[in-house]
C-alpha angles and dihedrals in degrees: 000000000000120000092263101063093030113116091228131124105223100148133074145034114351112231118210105198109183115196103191136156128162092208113079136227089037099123090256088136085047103046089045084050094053097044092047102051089043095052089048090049085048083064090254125157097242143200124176114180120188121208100172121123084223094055089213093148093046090044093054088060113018121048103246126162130238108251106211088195087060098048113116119213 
């Protein structure tokens, strides 16, 4: 597929969305999750980063291992 057929939006303003809470357990990694993979269905370049200690938002699309030494009580 060349750039010029892809469906793809590749042009235009970028957009910074910034989903953030001190406070934890308050859907912040769902909500991020939700906007994300309907913004890349939606045919949107996307990046999602995840800077939490726990990596939810990285686990649910890349294969990553627990590691024992890393679980908090």
């Amino acid at each position: 597929m060349t750039d010029t057929t892809s469906p793809r939006k590749t042009t235009g303003p970028s957009v910074i969305l910034v989903v953030a809470q001190h406070k934890g357990g308050d859907g912040k990694t769902t909500i991020s999750r939700l906007i994300g993979e309907f913004a890349s269905r939606q045919g949107f370049q996307t990046l999602l980063l995840d800077t939490d200690d726990q990596c939810s938002l990285s686990r649910r699309f890349l294969k990553m291992e627990d590691n024992p030494a890393d679980i908090q009580d």
